[in-house]
N, C-alpha and C positions, 0 to 999 in steps of 0.2 A: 733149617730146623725151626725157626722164630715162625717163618711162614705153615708149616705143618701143625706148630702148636695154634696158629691163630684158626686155620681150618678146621682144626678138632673141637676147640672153643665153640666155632662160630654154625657147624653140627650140631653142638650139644646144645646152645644156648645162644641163637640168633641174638636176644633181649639185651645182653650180657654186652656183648660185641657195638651194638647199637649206643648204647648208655654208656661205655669205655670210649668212644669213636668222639661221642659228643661231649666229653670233659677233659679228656688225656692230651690238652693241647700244651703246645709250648708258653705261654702269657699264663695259661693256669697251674702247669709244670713251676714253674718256677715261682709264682706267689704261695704254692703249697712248698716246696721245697725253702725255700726264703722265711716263711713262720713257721716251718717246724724246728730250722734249725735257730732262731732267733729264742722261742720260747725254749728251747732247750738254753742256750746262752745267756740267758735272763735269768731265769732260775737258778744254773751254777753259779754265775757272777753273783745275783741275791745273798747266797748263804755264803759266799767267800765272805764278803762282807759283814757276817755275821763273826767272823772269826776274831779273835781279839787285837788289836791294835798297843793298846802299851799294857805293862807289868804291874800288876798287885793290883786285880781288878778281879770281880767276879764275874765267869762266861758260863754259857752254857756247855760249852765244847774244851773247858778247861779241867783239869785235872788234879789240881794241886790244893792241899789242905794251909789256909793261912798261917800265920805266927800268932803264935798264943796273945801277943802285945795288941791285934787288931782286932781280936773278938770280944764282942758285947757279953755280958750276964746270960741273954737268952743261947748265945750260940757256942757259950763255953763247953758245955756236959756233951752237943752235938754240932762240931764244926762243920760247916759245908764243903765240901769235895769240888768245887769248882773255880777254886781258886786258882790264880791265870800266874803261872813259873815258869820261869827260860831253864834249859837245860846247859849245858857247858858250850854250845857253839852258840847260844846267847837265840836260839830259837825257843817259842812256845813248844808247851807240852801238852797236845791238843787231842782230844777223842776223835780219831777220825773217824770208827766204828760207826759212832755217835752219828757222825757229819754226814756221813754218808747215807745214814739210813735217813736223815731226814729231807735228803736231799732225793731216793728213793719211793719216801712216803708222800711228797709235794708233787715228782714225777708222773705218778701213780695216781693218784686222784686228780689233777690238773687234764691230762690225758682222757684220761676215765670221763671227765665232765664233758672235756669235749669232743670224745666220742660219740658219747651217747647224745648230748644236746645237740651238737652239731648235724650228725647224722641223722637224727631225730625231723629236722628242719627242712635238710634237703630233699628226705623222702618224701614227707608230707609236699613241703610246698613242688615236686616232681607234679605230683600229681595233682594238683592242683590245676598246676600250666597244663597239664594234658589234657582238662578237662575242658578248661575253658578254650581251649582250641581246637577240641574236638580229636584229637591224634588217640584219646584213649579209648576210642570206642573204635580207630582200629586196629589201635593193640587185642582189644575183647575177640575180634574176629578171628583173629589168626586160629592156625590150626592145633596149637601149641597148648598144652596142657597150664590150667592156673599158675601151679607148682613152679614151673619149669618159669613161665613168663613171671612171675614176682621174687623168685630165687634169681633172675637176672637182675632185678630192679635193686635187692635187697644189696648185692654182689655188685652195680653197678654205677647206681646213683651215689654213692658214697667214696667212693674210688679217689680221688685226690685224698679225702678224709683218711683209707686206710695210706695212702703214700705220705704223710705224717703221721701216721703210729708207725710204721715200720722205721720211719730215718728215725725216729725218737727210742725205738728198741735196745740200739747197741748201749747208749749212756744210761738206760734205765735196768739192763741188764749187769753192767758193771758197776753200778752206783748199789744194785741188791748185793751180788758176790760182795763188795769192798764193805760190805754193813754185815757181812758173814751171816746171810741168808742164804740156808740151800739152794740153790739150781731147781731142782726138783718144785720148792715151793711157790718160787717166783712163775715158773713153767706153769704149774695150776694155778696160781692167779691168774694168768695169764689167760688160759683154758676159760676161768670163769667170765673173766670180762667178753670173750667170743662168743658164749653163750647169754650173755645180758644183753649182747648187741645182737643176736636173732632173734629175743623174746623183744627187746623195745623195738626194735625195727619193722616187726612182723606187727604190733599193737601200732607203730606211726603208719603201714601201709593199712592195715582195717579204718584206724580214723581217720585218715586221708581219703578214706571210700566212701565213709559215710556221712562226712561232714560238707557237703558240698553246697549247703546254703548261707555260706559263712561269708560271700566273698570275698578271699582269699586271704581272712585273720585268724583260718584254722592253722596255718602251721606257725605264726606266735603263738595261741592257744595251747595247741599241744603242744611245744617246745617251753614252752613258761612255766607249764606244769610237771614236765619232766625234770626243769633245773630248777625249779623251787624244791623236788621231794628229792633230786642229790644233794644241795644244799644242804636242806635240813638234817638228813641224815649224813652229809659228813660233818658239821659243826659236831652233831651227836656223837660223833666216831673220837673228834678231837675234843671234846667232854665226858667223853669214857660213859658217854650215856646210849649208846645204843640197845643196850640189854633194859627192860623195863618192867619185864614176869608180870605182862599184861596183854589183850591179844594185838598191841601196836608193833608186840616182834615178828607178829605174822607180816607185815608191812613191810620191815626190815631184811626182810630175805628178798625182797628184789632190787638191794642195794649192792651194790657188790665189793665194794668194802668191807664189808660184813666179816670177810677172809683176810684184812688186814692186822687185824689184833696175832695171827696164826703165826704169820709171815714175823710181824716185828719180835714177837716173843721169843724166837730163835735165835738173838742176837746177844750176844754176850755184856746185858747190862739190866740192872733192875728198873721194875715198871716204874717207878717213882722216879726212877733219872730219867725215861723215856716220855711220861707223862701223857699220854694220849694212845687211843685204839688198846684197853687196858687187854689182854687175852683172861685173867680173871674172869671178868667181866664177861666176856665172849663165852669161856667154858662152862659159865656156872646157868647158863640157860636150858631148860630141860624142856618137852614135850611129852605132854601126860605123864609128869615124872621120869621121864626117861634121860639120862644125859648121854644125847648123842653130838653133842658138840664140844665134847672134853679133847679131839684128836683132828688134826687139819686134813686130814683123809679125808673120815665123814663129814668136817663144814664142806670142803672142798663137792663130795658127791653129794649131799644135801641140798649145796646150793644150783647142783645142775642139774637136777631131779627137777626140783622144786620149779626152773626156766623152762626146761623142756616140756612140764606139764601144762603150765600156764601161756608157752610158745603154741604146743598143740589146741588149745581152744583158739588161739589166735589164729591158725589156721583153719579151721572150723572156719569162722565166719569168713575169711579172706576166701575160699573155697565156693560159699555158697552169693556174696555179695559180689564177686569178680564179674561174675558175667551178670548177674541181671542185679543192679542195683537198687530194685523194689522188694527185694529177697529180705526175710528177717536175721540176723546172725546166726541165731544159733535155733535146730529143730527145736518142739518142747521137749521130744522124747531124753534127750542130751542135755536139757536146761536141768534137769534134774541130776544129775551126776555135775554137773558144774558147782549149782550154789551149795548140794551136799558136801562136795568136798573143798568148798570153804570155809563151811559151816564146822566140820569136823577138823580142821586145821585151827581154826580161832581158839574152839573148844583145848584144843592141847594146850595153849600159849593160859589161860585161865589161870591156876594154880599159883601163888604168891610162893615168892623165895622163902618169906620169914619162920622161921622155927616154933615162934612163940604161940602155942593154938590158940590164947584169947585175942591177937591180933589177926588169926589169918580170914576170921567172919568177914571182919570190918573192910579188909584187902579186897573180899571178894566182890564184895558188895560194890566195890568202886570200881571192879576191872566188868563190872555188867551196864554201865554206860559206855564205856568203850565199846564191846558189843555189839550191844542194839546200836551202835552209831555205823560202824563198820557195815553191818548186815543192813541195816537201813539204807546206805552208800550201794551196796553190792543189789537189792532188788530195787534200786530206782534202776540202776543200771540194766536188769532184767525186764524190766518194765518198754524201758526203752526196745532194746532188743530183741522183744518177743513181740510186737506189739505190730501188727499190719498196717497199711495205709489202708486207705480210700478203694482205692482202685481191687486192691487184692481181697477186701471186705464182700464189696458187691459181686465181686465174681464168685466169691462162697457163697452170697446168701442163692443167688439166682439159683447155683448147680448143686445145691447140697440136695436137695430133693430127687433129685435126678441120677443122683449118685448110688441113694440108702435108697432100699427098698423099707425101710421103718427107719424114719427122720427124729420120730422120738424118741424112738428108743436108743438109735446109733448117737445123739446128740449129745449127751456125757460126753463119751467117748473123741466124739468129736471134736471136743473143746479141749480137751486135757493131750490128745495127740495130733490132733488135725492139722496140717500144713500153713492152714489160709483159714483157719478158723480163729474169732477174735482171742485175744493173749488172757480173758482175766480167769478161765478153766485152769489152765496151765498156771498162772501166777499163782492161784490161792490153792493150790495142791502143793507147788513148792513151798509156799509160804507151810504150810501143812505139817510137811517132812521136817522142815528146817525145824518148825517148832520143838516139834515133837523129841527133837534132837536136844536142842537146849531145855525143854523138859526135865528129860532124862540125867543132864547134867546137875540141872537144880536139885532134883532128886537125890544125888551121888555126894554133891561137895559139900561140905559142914561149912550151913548156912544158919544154923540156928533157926530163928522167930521171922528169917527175912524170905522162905519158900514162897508164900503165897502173894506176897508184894512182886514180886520176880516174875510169878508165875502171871500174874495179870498185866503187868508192865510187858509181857511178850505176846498176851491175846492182844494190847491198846496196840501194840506197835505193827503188830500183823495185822489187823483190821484198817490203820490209817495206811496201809502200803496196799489194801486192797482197794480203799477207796482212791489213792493217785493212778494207779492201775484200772479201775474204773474210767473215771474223769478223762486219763490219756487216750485211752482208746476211743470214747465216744469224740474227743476233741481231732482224733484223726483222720476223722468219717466229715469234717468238713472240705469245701467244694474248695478254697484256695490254698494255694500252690505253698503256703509260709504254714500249713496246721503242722507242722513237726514243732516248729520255732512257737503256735502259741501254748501247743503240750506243756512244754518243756516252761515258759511263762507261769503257766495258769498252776500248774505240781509244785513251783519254785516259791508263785504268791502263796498258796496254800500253809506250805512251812513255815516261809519266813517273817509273814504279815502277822499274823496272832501272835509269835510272842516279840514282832516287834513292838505292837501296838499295847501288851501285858507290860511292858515298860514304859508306857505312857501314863496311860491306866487303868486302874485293875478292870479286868477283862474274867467274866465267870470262868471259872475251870475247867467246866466242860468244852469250851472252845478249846484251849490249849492242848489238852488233852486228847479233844476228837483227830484232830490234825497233826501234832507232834508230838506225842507220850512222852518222847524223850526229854524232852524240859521238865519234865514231872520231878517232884520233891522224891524225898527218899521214901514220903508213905503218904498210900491214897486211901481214903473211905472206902470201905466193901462199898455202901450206897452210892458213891459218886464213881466207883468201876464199873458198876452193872448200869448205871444211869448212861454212863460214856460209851459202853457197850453199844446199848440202844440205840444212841445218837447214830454213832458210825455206822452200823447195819442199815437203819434206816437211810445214811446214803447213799450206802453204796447197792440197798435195793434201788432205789430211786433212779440213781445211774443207771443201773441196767435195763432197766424198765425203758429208759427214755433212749438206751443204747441196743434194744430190740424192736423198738419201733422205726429207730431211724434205720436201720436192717434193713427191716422189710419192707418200706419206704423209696432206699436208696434201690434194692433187687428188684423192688417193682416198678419202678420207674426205666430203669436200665433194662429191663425185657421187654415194657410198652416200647421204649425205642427201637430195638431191635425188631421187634416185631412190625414198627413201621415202616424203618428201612427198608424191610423185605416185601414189604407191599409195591412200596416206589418204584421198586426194582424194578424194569420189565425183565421178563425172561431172558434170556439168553438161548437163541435156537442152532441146533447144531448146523455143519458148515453146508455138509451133505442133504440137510431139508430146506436149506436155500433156494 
């Protein structure tokens, strides 16, 4: 039977079978088995230790109200309930409830981390070794569909890793039941974290494709950034500060904790005695007004909505990057339904909890640097990803003519959908939409006297995203093999040199301004918006100008060759006029 299951396997998914064959060994078997069972025994044993040791002490896991004779003035009116008493066979009277569930919520996130970093690590640097040994390029060849060959990788490369979440299942399943959480809701955590490990894993296999001039400290890179944003957001989780009614809860939902305030809530003990992952806290977040996170159903399908969407762009580019690795991620056509619907996602998260209307101006006003910081983050990232090399440049510029029977006229057109045509059509259209978007928003929310500060603060920040979009693109029309890495340089000095150097000192405003808006005060001169205007346009003509002649520089050069090769050639006469 074991051998039919491994034939149907190894039909469905050659990949699968390969990447199981090369980790499933007996020395790896048993060091995964050996630290699964060890961090589970470390853990329990941890919080045994936590349990109280002698009588008339305060614990967390204690239960008993002191004698009147021990309490201070402040604790008299409100005695503590964790006072540590033996019962008649001279044992503690202990919250095991209590004990257990935190001994489920340490399971639970420990797990979780190292799932996701772990897993994170091994795909990345997987491919890594593939490349530099060349084995990946004959993986690319096979006959075998993307899907199917990265669904084995996803599925295979990580395999010892799920053989420690499964031996760590049974204790973390009976550690929730004995803390009297549903079955049910442990199961949809459960659900979620499976769904968090095909959205990160599917993002560790795209940055493992594209990052390949890192030699080989992209999979610290992405692994260090993965476990720095669960970190932060589980300290955040155990500071009952996850919820923020600013657009950094958009961020939060690719945490998967996110579902743990759900789970604990169910437990028969008040948030005060639980102190951390408040569900308050969790329910009271809304989207455009809407409170759809009051009930662990919809966090539960909320949060697997929300993976499956942002898994599916992730496919997107793993799709069009798998086989030819000079590919951009994502079409422009789809770039546009991407940043849109992040844009409209941030926009929900806006709206400040407080009641009070002469407070919620001043709220908003603070949740639109967060924003433009976000959206600034999300089109460098566009930038990156729509943007051609060298190679794919010249081949536009040379066939575009050859293509269009009206070159000027189809040329719009061209920029804004074209495949292989340069990224900064497409960018300042999205930039366009997006705007237009948070416009509308300005428009709508009671902003008082702060509309037109806002309103110009989103032209300064659109204009300096047009000019790093400029700058990238002309920088990737250079001849050596490293212009990704000076792009990515030269967008980086941009930002971070002016207002490092505004803190040496003073530096006019117009520089800061032209480059990063977003360091801007709370209010700018009409005259020094339209002056900063100017400046930026003027670069980013500038740019193009000098990013259209190196165009048709590089296509004309690269036809003169071609056209000489074919001179060199001699004929080739057929075999029969021999």
């Amino acid at each position: 039977m074991l051998a039919t299951v491994k034939e149907r396997i190894s039909n469905w998914n050659p990949q699968l079978v390969r990447e199981i064959k090369g980790r499933w060994k007996p020395r790896n078997l048993v060091i995964a088995v050996g630290g699964s069972l060890l961090s589970q025994a470390l853990i329990y044993l941890g919080f045994r230790e936590e349990l109280p040791s002698t009588a008339n002490q305060m614990n967390r896991y204690c239960v008993g109200t002191p004698p009147a004779d021990e309490l201070n003035a402040a604790q008299f009116h409100n005695p503590p309930n964790n006072y540590c008493l033996e019962n008649s066979a001279g044992n503690f009277v202990i919250n095991w409830e209590l004990w257990w569930l935190d001994v489920f919520t340490w399971l639970s996130v420990f797990f979780l981390i190292v799932l996701l970093v772990a897993g994170t690590y091994v795909l990345i640097s997987d491919l890594s070794q593939e490349q530099q040994k060349g084995t990946l390029s004959f993986v690319r060849l096979t006959p075998r569909s993307v899907s199917n060959l990265l669904a084995g990788k996803i599925l295979g490369v990580p395999v010892l890793i799920y053989t420690v979440m499964l031996l760590a299942f049974p204790l973390h399943l009976w550690a929730g039941m004995a803390a009297k959480i549903p079955v049910s809701l442990i199961l949809g955590w459960d659900l979620v974290v499976v769904a968090s490990c095909v959205f990160f894993y599917s993002a560790a296999l795209l940055y493992g494709l594209v990052t390949t001039g890192l030699n080989g400290m992209q999979s610290w890179l992405g692994t260090g950034i993965v476990f720095a944003f669960l970190l932060m957001a589980t300290k955040a989780g155990y500071s009952n500060a996850l919820v923020n009614h600013n657009p950094f809860d958009w961020l939060t939902l690719f945490y998967p904790g996110k579902l743990l305030p759900y789970l604990i809530g169910e437990t028969p003990h008040s948030l005060e005695t639980i102190g951390y992952f408040n569900l308050k806290e969790a329910a009271a977040l809304k989207w455009y007004g809407l409170p759809l996170w009051n009930h662990a159903s919809s966090a539960i399908a909320l949060l697997i909505v929300n993976y499956a969407w942002w898994t599916y762009w992730a496919w997107q580019g793993l799709q069009r990057c798998f086989r030819n690795s000079h590919s951009t991620l994502f079409s422009k056509q789809k770039s546009f339904w991407f940043t849109g619907s992040i844009t409209v996602s941030l926009l929900g998260f806006m709206y400040p909890q407080t009641g009070d209307p002469e407070y919620v101006s001043a709220e908003l006003l603070e949740n639109f640097p967060i924003l433009f910081g976000i959206e600034f983050a999300v089109f460098l990232f566009l930038i990156a990803a729509l943007s051609p090399h060298r190679q794919t440049l010249q081949d536009w510029a040379r066939y575009r003519h050859q293509k269009n029977d009206k070159p000027t006229r189809n040329l719009p057109a061209d920029l804004m959908r074209g495949e292989y045509s340069p990224a900064g059509g497409a960018i300042a259209l999205n930039l366009a939409t997006n705007s237009l978007l948070i416009m509308i928003a300005i428009g709508f929310l009671p902003l008082e006297n702060h509309r037109l500060f806002l309103g110009g603060m989103v032209l300064l920040t659109s204009s300096a995203l047009l000019i790093y979009a400029s700058l990238a693109q002309l920088l990737l029309l250079m001849k050596t093999p490293k212009r990704g890495i000076f792009a990515t340089v030269a967008v980086s000095t941009l930002m971070v040199v002016p207002a490092m150097l505004d803190n040496i000192f003073p530096l006019p405003p117009i520089v800061s301004l032209t480059f990063f808006p977003i360091a801007a005060g709370a209010h700018i001169p009409s005259n020094l918006l339209f002056l900063t205007l100017v400046a930026q346009w003027a670069v980013i003509i500038s740019c193009n100008i000098q990013l259209t002649r190196q165009l048709k520089k590089a296509g004309a050069s690269s036809t003169k060759s071609l056209f000489s090769q074919q001179k060199t050639t001699p004929p080739r006469l057929p075999e029969n006029a021999q």
